[in-house]
N, C-alpha and C positions, 0 to 999 in steps of 0.2 A: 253138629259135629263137635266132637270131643278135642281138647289140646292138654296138654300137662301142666300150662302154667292159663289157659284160658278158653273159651267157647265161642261158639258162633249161635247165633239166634236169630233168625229175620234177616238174614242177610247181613247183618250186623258181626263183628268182630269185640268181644270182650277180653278181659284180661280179669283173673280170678283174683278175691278178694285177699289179703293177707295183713299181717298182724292187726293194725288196727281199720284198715283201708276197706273201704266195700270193694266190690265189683263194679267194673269199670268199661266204658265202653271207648273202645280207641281207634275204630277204624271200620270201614267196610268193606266186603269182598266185591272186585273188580275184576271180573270175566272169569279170573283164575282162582278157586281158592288155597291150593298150593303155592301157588305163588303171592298172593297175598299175605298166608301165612308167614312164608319165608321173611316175607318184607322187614315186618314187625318184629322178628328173631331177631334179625340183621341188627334193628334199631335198638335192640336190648344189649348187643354189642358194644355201640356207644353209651351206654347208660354204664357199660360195667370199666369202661375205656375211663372216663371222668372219674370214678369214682378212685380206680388203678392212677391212676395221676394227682389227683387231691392228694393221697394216702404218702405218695414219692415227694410231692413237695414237702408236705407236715414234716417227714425224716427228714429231709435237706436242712431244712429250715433254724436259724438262728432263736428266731422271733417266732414261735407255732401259734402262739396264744392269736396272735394275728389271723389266724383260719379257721376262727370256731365260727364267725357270721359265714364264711362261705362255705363250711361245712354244714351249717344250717340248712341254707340257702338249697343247697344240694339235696337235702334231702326233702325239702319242700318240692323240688323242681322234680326229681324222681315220684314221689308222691304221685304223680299227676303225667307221670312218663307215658308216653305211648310206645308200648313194646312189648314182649311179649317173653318171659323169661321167668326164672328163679330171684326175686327182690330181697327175701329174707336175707339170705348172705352179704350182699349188698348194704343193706339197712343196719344189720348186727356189725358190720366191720365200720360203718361211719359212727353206731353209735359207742364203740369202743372208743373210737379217736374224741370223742366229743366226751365222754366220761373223763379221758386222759388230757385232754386239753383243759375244761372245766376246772379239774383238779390242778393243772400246771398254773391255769389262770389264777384260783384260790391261792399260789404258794405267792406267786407273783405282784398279786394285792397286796400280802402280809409285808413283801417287800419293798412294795411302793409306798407303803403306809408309813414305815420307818424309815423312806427316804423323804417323806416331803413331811414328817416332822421334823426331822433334822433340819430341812429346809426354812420351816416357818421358826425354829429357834436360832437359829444363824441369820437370819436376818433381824429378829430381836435383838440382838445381838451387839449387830452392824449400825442397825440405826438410833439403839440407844447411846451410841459414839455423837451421834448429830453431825457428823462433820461428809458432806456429800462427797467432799475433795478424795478422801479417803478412804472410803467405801463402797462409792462410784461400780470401779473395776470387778469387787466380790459380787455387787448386788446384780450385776450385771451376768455376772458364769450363776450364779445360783437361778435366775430367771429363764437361762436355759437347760439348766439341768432341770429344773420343772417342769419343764416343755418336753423335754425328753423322758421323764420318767411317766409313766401308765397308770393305768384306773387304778383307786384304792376301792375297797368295798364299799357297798354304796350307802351304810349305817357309819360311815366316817364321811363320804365326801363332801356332805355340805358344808358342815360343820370344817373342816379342813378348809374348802375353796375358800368361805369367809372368811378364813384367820388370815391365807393368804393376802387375798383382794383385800382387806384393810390392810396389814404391811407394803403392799405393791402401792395405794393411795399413799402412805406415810413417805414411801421413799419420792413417793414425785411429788410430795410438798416440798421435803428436805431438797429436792433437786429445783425446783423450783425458786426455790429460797435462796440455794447458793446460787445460781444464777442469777439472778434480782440484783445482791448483791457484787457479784462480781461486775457485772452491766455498770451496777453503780462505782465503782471502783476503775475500771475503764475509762467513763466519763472521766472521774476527777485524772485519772492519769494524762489524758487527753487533754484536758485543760492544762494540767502542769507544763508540756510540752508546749502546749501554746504561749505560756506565759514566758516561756524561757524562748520563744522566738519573738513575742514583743519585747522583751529585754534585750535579744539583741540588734533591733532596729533602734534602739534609745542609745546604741552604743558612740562616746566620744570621738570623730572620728579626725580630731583638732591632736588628741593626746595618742597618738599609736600603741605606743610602749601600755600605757592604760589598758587600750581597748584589748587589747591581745591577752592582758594579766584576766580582763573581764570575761571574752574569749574561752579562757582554759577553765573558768570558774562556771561557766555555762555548762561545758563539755564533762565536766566532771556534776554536778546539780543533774544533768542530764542522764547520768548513767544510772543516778539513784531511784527514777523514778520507775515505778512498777510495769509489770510487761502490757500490753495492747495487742490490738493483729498486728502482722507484721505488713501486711500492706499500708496499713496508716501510719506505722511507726516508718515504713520508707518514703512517705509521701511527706511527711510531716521533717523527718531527717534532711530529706532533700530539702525542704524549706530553708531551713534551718542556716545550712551549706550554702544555697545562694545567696543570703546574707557574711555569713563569718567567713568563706575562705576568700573572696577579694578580700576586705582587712588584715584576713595575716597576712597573704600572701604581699601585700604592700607592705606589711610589716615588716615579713622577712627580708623584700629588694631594700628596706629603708635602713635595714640592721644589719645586712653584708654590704649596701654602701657603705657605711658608716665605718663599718672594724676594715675595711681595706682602705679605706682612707685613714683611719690610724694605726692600720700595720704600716702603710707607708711613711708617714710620721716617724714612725717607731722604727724602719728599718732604717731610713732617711738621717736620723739622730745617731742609730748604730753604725753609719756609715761615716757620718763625722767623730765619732771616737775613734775609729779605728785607723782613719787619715791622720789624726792629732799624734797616737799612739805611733805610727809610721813615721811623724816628722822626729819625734824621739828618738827612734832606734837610728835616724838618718844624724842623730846630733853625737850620737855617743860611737857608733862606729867606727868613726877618724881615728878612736883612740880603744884597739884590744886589749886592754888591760882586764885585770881581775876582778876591780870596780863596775868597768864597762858590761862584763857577763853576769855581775848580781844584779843589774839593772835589766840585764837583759832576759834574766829568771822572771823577774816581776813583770815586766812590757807582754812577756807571755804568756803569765797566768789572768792578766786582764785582757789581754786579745782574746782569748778564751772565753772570759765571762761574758765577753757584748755578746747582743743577739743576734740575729741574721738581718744581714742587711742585704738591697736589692740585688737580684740576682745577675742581673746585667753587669755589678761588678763586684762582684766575690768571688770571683776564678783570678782576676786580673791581680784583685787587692790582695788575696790571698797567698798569691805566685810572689808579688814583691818583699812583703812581708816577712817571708819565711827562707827566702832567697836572700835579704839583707840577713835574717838571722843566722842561717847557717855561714854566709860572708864570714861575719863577725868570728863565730863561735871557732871556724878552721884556721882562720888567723890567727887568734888567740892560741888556739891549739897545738900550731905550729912553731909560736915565738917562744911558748912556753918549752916543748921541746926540745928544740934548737939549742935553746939555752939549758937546761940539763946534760944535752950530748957534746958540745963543741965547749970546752972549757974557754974561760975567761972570753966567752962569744961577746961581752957588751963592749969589750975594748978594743974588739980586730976593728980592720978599717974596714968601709962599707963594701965597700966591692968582695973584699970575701966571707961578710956575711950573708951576701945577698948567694956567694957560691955552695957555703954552707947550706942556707936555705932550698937553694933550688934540689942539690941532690939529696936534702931529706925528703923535699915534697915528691920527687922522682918514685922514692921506695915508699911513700904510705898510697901516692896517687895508683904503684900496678899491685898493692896488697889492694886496697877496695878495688879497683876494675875485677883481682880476681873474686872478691866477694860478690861484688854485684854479679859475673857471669855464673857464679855459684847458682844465687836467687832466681837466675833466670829459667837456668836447669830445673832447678826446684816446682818452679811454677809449672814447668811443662809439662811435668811425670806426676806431678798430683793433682790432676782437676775432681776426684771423685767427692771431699767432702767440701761446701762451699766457704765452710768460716774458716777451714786453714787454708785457703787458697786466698782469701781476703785479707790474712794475717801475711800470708808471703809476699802478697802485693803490695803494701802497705809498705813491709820493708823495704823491699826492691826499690818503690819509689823513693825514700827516703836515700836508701843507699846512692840511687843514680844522681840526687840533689848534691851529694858527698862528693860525689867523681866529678860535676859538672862546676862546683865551687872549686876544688884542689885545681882544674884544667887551667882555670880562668885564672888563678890566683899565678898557676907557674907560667901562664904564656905572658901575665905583666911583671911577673922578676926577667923572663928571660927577654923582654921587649925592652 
C-alpha cells in the first residue's frame, strides 16, 4: 500500500527516502492499518511542533549563536524521526537558521577576536607596572570579561589561549610575590608592636611623671607602625592597654592629687592676702578723708588681682570687703557734700552738723530707694535677653549696697 510521504511492505511501515536520507523503516501495522497510519501522521506532528518552537526561540533570543548545536542536534534527531510526513520543508527551514546562525557566529568570532586581543594587551600592559597592589582590581574585571566573551576562530585560538595562560601565570607570580612580601611585612609589623609592648612592661614605675612622658611616646611609635589584620592588631592593643592604662591612670589620681592640693595652697595664700588687705581698709576707715579713698582705689585694684580663694569663704569675705568699701566711699561722699552745701559747715557746733547731715542723707537716701525701685522694675519687664538682665542685676545689687550703707549710716546720726 501506497502513502505520499511512505509505504508498507511485509507488514512493515516505511517512510520514503528524501534529500540525502534512504528509506526508512519506522513502524509496523497493528490490527489496523489506518489506524496505524494515522499514528505515525500524528508523530510527524511533533517533529514539526520542535522544529516551530526552535525557530520562536532563535527570534527571541539575545544570544542565537547559542542554538546552532541544538539545532544540529535536531536535525540529527529528525534524521532518524519515526513519522510519517513532508521533512523537506522541515529540513530547508533548520537549514536556513543554521546558514544564518553560522554566518551570525562567523561575525561574532571576528568580534571576540578583537575583544580578547584587547584583553591580552591590557594586561601586558598591567603587569608590566609590576605592582600587584595596583592592578589587582583591573586584572581581575578583565579575567571575567574573558570568561564572558565567546569562541574566537579556531585558526586564532591557540595561539590566543597561550598568550593568555602565560599572562594569567605572570599575574599569579606578581600576585604571589606581593603577597610573600606583604606576609613578610606583617611579621615585621607584628614584631614592632611586640616590641613597643615589651617596652612597656620595662616601664619606670618609681618615676610616674617619666612613665606617662614614656607612655605617650609609645602611643604615638605606635601609630606609625604599618597596618596587620585587625583582629591581631585588637589582640595585641588590648595587650598593650593592660599594661599602660593602670600607669596613667595612677598617674592621673597622682596629678589631680597633687594640683588640688596646690590649688589649696594657692587658694589658702589668696585667702591671707585678702584678710591682710581687709585689716587695711579696717585701719584707714576711721578717718574719710580724700587720702583715705586714694588708698582705697588701690586696696581695690589688688583685691582684684588675688586669685580665688576657698569657696567656703568668698561670699562672707567678699560681703565684708565691699561692705567696708562702700562704708567708707558714702561717708566720704556725704562729708564732702555737706560741706559744699551748708556754708562755713566746719565751724557750726556739732549737733547741727550732725542736723545738717542727717537731712542731706534723708534726700540722697529716697533719690537711690527711688533708683533702686527703678532697677527693680527694670529687671521685671526685661528677662528676654540674658546679658542685659545680668547687667541690670549687677546694678540693682550694687544700688541696694547704696541704700543699705546711707540706712545704717543715718540710723547712727539719728541714734
Amino acid at each position: 500500500m501506497e502513502h505520499a510521504y511512505g509505504y508498507i511492505k511485509d507488514g512493515k511501515i516505511y517512510r520514503n527516502a528524501f534529500l540525502d536520507f534512504p528509506d526508512r523503516q519506522i513502524g509496523e501495522i497493528k490490527d489496523d492499518i489506518e489506524k496505524s497510519l494515522a499514528y505515525f501522521e500524528e508523530r510527524f506532528e511533533l517533529a514539526k511542533q520542535k522544529v516551530t518552537s526552535l525557530t520562536d526561540e532563535i527570534k527571541q533570543s539575545e544570544n542565537k549563536g547559542a542554538y546552532l548545536m541544538k539545532l544540529i542536534h535536531l536535525k540529527k534527531y529528525l534524521a532518524n524521526f519515526d513519522g510519517l510526513g513532508d521533512y523537506v520543508p522541515l529540513f530547508d527551514q533548520l537549514s536556513a537558521h543554521e546558514q544564518e546562525l553560522n554566518a551570525l557566529i562567523e561575525k561574532n568570532r571576528i568580534k571576540n577576536l578583537e575583544i580578547k586581543r584587547s584583553i591580552v594587551a591590557e594586561l601586558e600592559v598591567l603587569l608590566d607596572l609590576n605592582d600587584w597592589e595596583k592592578v589587582e582590581e583591573q586584572v581581575g574585571q578583565l579575567k571575567l570579561k574573558w570568561l564572558r566573551t565567546g569562541n574566537v576562530d579556531k585558526q586564532y585560538r591557540e595561539e590566543l589561549d597561550e598568550k593568555y595562560q602565560a599572562l594569567l601565570d605572570q599575574a599569579n607570580g606578581l600576585k604571589d610575590s606581593h603577597y610573600l612580601k606583604h606576609n613578610q611585612q606583617v611579621t615585621e609589623h607584628i614584631e614592632s608592636y611586640q616590641g613597643l609592648i615589651e617596652q612597656a612592661k620595662g616601664l619606670n614605675l618609681d618615676n610616674l611623671e617619666q612613665a606617662a612622658q614614656e607612655i605617650r611616646k609609645i602611643h604615638m611609635a605606635w601609630k606609625e607602625i604599618g597596618k596587620i589584620p585587625q583582629k591581631k592588631l585588637n589582640e595585641l592593643w588590648g595587650e598593650l592597654c593592660g599594661i599602660t592604662s593602670p600607669i596613667y591612670e595612677k598617674y592621673k589620681f597622682e596629678k589631680e592629687k597633687s594640683k588640688q592640693e596646690n590649688t589649696q595652697k594657692f587658694e589658702e595664700d589668696n585667702l591671707a592676702q585678702k584678710k591682710a588687705l581687709l585689716e587695711e581698709l579696717q585701719l584707714i576707715e576711721q578717718e574719710p578723708n580724700k587720702e583715705a579713698i586714694e588708698k582705697l582705689k588701690v586696696l581695690k585694684e589688688k583685691w582684684k588681682a588675688i586669685g580665688k580663694v576657698p569657696d567656703s569663704a568668698f561670699k562672707q569675705l567678699q560681703e565684708q570687703f565691699y561692705a567696708k568699701c562702700d562704708r567708707l566711699s558714702e561717708e566720704f561722699f556725704l562729708s564732702k557734700l555737706v560741706a559744699q552745701k551748708v556754708r562755713n559747715f566746719s565751724q557750726k557746733p556739732p549737733a547741727e552738723q550732725k542736723r545738717h547731715k542727717v537731712n542731706l542723707l534723708k534726700n540722697l537716701l529716697t533719690r537711690d530707694i527711688e533708683n533702686l525701685n527703678t532697677y527693680q522694675e527694670n529687671m521685671a519687664n526685661v528677662n528676654s535677653n540674658p546679658q542685659f538682665s545680668k547687667m541690670l542685676e549687677t546694678k540693682f545689687r550694687a544700688q541696694q549696697r547704696k541704700v543699705n550703707v546711707k540706712q545704717q549710716l543715718l540710723k547712727e546720726l539719728e541714734g
